[in-house]
N, C-alpha and C positions, 0 to 999 in steps of 0.2 A: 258559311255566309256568302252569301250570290249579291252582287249591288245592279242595280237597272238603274240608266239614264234615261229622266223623261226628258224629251222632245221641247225645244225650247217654245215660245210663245210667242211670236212677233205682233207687232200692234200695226195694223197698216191705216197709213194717213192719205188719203187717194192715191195717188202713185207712190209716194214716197213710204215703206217699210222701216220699222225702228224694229230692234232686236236687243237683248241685254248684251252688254259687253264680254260679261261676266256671267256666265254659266253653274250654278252649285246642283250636281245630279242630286238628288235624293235616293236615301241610301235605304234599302228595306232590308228586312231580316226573314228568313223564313227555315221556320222550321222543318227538322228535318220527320216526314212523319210516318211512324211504325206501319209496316205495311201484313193486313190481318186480314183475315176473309172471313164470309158469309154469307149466310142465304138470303139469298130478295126471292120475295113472292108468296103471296101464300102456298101455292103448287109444291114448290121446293122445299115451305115448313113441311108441307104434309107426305113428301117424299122422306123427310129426314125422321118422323115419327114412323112410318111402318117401317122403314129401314131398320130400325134399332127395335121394334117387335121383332121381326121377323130374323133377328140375330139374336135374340134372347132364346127364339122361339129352337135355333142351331145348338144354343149353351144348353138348354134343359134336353134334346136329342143328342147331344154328344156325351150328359150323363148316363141318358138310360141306356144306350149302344154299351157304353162302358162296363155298366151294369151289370147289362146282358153277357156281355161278356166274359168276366171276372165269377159271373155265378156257375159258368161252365170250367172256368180255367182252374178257380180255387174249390170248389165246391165238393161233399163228400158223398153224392149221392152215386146211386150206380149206373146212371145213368151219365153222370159229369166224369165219372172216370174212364168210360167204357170210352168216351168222345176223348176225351185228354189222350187216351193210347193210341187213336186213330190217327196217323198223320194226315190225312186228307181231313178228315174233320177238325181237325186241331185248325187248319191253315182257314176253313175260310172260319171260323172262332177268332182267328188274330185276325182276319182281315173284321169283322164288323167291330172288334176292340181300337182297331186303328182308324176305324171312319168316325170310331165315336171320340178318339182322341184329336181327331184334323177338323170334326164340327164344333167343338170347342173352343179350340183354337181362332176358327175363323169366327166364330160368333164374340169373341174377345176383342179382338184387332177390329173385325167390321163394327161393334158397340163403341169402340174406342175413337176411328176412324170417323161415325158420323157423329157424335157429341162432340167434338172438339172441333170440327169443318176442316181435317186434317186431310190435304188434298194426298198426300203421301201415301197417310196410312192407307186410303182409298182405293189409290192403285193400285200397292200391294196387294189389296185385301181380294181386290178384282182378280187380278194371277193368280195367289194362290186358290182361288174360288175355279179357275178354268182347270188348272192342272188336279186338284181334289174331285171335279166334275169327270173327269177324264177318265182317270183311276177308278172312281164309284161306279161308273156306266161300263168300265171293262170288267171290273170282277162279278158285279151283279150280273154280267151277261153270262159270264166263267160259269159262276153257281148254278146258276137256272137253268141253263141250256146244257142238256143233255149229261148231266151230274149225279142222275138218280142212279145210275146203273154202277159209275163207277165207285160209287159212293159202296155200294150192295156190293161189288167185288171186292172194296178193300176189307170190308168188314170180314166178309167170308175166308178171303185170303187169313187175315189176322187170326182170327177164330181159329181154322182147324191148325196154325202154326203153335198155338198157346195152348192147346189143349192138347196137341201131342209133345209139346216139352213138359207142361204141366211144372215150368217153373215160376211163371208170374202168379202169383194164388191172389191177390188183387184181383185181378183182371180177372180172372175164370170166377171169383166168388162173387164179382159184380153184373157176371152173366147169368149166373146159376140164382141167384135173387131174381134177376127179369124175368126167365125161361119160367119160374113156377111161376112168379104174378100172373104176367102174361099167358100163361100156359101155352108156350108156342117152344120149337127146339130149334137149336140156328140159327143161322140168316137166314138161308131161302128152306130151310125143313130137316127133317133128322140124318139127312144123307149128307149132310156137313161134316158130322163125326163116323163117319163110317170107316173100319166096323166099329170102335168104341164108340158106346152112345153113351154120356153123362145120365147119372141118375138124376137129375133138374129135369130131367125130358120126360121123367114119367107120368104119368096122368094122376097117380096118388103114391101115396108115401111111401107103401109097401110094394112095390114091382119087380119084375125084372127087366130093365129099360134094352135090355136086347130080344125081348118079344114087342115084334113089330105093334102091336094089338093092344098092350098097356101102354104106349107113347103117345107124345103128342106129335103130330107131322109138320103141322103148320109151322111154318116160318116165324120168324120175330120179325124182318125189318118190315112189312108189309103190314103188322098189326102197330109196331112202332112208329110207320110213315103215316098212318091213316092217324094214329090218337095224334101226330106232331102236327097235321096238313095243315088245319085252321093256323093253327098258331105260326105255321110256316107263311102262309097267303096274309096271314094280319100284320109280320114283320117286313115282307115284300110290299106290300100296300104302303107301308111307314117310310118304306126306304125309299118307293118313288115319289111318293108326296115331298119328301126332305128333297128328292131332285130337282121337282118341281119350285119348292119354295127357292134352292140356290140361284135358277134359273131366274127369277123374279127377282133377287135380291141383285143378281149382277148387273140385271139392266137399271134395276134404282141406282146403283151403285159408280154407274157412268154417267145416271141424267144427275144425280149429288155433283159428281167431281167436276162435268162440264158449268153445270150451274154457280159453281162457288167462285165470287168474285174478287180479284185484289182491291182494298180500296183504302 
């Protein structure tokens, strides 16, 4: 409770001033009142609707990253196992399973943050948005740039080490399925296994895969890279657009938090 004195009243009579003897302030009450924020403007409604599109739009790409993910990580095809034993492929497989777990995330907190005019959650959501940007733009550059080759060494590496223990029979039976689809031998051709050349490398059923003449030469990762390319260039396409979109969201994300008023 706060009390204000008003100002007394005097009556004036030409020169002479009368004033009360007796003063009673008046006593006011004021309450004490909850202090909440919000948006003014219409600008601001229409920033706080695509903001929470455009975080849904993070939740539903943090599923399918996931997805993508988990169908490589758990998956029993022989192609998801051959990638499971690769540690080079395996790593950036965790990394698009972890971008699709951190868009999730922020598309959660940033949905949450602008439905509730939560200047908090806001700024949060702003950092963890700068440092996820950061992270995203360094590994996509890792991946892209110049990873085709090392990619084709580690495979080949791997390859002739498993087929001369010939103790993972996984691995070797999940190759020897590709090499006949494909009809291709190795990674870069049948001088991967040399001198043992798997009978998968032969051209038909009945060979003997150590006549150069019944085998197949052709490599696998190069008939592998060309069926993947599309689908490679449409997940790259996906991943810069989601960069894009973050970029968009941060700047909404500061004209929200600057906009939102205490009143």
């Amino acid at each position: 409770m706060r009390t204000r004195v008003e100002p007394a009243v005097c009556t004036h009579h030409g020169s002479h001033v009368e004033c009360p003897e007796h003063y009673q302030p008046t006593t006011r009450y004021y309450k004490k009142q909850k202090i909440r924020t919000q948006t003014t403007g219409d600008c601001l409604s229409c920033i706080k609707y695509v903001m929470l599109i455009l975080n849904v739009f993070f939740i539903v790409a943090g599923v399918f990253f996931v997805f993508a993910g988990l169908m490589f990580i758990v998956g029993d095809s022989a192609l998801a196992t051959i990638l499971h034993l690769t540690e080079l492929l395996t790593q950036s497989i965790y990394f698009v399973l972890a971008t699709g777990v951190a868009l999730f995330i922020l598309g959660f907190v940033g949905c949450c943050g602008t439905h509730r005019n939560n200047r908090v959650l806001l700024i949060i959501f702003f950092m963890l948005m700068c440092v996820v940007l950061i992270l995203e733009m360094t590994g996509l550059g890792v991946v892209v740039s110049g990873r085709a080759e090392l990619y084709e060494d580690s495979l080949a590496g791997l390859m002739k080490l498993k087929y001369s223990e010939a103790t993972d029979k996984k691995y070797i039976k999940a190759w020897n399925a590709i090499m006949r689809k494909k009809e291709c031998c190795g990674i870069r051709g049948d001088t991967d296994f040399d001198p043992t050349v798997p009978h998968s490398c032969c051209k038909e059923e009945a060979c003997d895969p150590s006549d150069a003449a019944l085998r197949n030469t052709v490599g696998c990762y190069d008939m592998i890279y060309s069926a993947a390319e599309p689908v490679m260039y449409i997940g790259v396409a996906f991943f810069i657009l989601v960069l894009i979109f973050q970029i968009v969201v941060m700047s909404f994300a500061i004209c929200l938090f600057r906009g939102l008023q205490h009143i």
